[in-house]
N, C-alpha and C positions, 0 to 999 in steps of 0.2 A: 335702362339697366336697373334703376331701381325700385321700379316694380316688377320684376323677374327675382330679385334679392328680395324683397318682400313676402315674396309667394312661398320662397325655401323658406325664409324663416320661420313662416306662419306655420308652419309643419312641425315647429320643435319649442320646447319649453327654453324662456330664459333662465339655464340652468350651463354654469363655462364646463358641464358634464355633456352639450351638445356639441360643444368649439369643434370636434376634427368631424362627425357626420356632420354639418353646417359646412364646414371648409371644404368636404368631398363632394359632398353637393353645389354650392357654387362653383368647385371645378370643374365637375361635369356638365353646369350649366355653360360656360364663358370655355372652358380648353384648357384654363388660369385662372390665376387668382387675383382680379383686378384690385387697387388699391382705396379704390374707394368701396366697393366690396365689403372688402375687411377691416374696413372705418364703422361702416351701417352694422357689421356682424360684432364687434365692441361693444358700441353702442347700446342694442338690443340685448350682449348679455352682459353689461356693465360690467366691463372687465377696463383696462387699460387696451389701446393697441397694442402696444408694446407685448403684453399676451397674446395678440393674436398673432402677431406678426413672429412672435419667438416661436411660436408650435408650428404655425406654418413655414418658419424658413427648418425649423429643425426636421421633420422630417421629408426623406426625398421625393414621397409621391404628389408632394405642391410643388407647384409653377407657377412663377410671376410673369412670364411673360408669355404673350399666346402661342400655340399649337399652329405649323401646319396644317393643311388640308391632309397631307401625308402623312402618316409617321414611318420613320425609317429608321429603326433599328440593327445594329452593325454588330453581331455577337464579337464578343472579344474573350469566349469561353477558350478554353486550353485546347481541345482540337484545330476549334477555328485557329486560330493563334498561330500554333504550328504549320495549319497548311495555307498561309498566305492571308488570314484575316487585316494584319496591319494595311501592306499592298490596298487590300481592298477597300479600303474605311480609307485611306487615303487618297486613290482612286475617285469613288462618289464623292469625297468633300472637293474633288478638286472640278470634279464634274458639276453639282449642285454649290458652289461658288460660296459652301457657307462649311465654318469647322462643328465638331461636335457642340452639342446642346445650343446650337443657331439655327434660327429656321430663312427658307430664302424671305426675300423682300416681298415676293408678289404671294409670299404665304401658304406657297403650295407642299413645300417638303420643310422639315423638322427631322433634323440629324440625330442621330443617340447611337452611346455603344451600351449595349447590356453584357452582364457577367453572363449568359448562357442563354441559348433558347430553347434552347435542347434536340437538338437533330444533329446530333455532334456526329452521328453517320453519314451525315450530309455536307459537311465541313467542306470549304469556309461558306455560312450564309448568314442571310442578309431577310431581316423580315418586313416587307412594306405592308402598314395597316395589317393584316391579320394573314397574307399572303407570302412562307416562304420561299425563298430563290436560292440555292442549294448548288454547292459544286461549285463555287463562282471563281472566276479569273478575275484579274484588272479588266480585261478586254470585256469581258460578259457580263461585269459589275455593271458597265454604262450601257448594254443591254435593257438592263431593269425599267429605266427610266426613260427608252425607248416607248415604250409601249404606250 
């Protein structure tokens, strides 16, 4: 891992003007933001951790623990909402054995609700990886994860 952390950094000036493209970048390298990671990303821009770790729990697009192979996005926008999204987001958690923002054990699916996907004509859906599933029941939610 830490010659993969090495390689990002070498890409950017030790300047704490790099901290969140550094941070995006090892999250896109790892899925998360490993902790020894953001020990070495300190380090390099001589900062405290304590900086690093405050910007990165402060905003929502870091993750400390890893991704899925899946990602499964559950909208909980106000169409969905109304036509059964709860049902459904309870449904797949009960089906994939793990709650929101847990991913299962063998790492395959990663739970999330988002405010909106936007196919609020399509209501209630459900987006896996980059794939919406549109119109869903309870019954045709565990559908999904058929496949």
């Amino acid at each position: 891992m830490q010659d993969r952390v090495s390689a990002i950094l070498s890409r950017f000036k030790s300047e704490e003007s790099s901290l969140i493209p550094i941070l995006q970048e090892v999250q896109a390298e790892f899925s998360y933001l490993p902790v020894d990671a953001m020990r070495r990303i300190a380090r390099f821009l001589r900062v405290p951790e304590s900086r690093v770790f405050g910007v990165a729990s402060f905003y929502a697009q870091f993750r400390f623990t890893p991704m899925g192979k899946n990602r499964v996005m559950a909208c909980r926008g106000t169409a969905c909402h109304v036509r059964g999204a709860p049902r459904i987001l309870e449904e797949i958690s009960k089906f994939l054995g793990v709650q929101e923002g847990e991913t299962t054990p063998d790492m395959k699916y990663t739970l999330e609700t988002v405010a909106c996907i936007g196919c609020c004509a399509l209501a209630p859906c459900v987006m896996v990886n980059k794939e919406v599933h549109a119109k869903l029941t309870p019954a045709t939610a565990k559908e999904v994860f058929a496949e």
